[in-house]
C-alpha positions in Angstrom: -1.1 -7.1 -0.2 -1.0 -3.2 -0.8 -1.5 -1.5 2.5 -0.4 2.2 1.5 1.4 4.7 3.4 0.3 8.7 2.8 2.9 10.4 1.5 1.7 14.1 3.1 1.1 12.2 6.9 3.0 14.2 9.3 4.0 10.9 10.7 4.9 9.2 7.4 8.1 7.4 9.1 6.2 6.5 12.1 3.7 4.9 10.2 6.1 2.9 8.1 7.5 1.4 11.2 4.2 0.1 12.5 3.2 -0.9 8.8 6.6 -3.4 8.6 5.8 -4.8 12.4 2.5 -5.8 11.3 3.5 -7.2 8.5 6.4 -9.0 10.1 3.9 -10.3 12.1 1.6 -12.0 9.9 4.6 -13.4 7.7 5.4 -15.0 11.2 1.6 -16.4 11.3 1.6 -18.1 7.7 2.3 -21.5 6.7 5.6 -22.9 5.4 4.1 -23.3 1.6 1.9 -19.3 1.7 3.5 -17.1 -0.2 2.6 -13.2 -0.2 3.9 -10.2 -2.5 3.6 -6.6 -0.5 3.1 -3.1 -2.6 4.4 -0.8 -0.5 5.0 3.0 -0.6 8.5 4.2 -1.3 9.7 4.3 2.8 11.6 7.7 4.3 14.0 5.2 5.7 16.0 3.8 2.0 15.9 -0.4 2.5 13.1 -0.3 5.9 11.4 -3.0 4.5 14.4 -5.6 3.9 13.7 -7.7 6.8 10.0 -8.5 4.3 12.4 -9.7 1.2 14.4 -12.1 3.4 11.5 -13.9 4.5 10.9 -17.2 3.0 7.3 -16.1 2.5 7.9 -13.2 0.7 8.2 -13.3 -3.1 8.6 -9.6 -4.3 8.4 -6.5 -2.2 7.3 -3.7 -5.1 7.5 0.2 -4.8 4.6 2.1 -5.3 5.2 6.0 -6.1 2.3 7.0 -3.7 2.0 10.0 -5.6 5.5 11.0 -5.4 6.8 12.5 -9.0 8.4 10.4 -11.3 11.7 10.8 -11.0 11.9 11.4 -7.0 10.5 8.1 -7.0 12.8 6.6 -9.3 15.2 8.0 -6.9 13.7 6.9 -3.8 13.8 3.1 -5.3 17.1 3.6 -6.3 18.0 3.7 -3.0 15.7 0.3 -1.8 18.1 -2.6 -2.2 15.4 -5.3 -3.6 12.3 -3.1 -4.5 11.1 -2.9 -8.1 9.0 -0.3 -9.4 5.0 -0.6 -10.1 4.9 2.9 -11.2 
């Protein structure tokens, strides 16, 4: 899945937050053997989306720069325990 966040929305945080409960919520709704990988936006809030890696269904949670530069991305991810880059 690669729902993105805007990076210029006002409420970029805010959106986040109701990104990862919806996601939570359809992890919840998938069978023991479905597996799902997210691209996500780098989050405002370093490690928000950990409670998507410790799912059972989750296989890889990856960072997408969402237009951010290079290297504040790199340094965004840096601080996302378990994200890997796919910029």
């Amino acid at each position: 899945l690669e729902p993105e966040v805007d990076i210029h929305a006002s409420d970029k945080e805010a959106c986040e937050r109701l990104l990862l409960d919806s996601l939570l919520e359809g992890l919840r709704r998938l069978g023991l053997d479905d597996r799902v990988i997210f691209k996500l936006t780098l989050p405002t809030q370093p490690n928000l989306y950990l409670p998507l890696m410790g799912h059972p269904c989750t296989l890889r949670v990856v960072a997408l720069s969402g237009g951010y530069a290079r290297k504040e991305a790199c340094k965004m991810l840096a601080s996302n325990t378990g994200m890997i880059a796919s910029f």
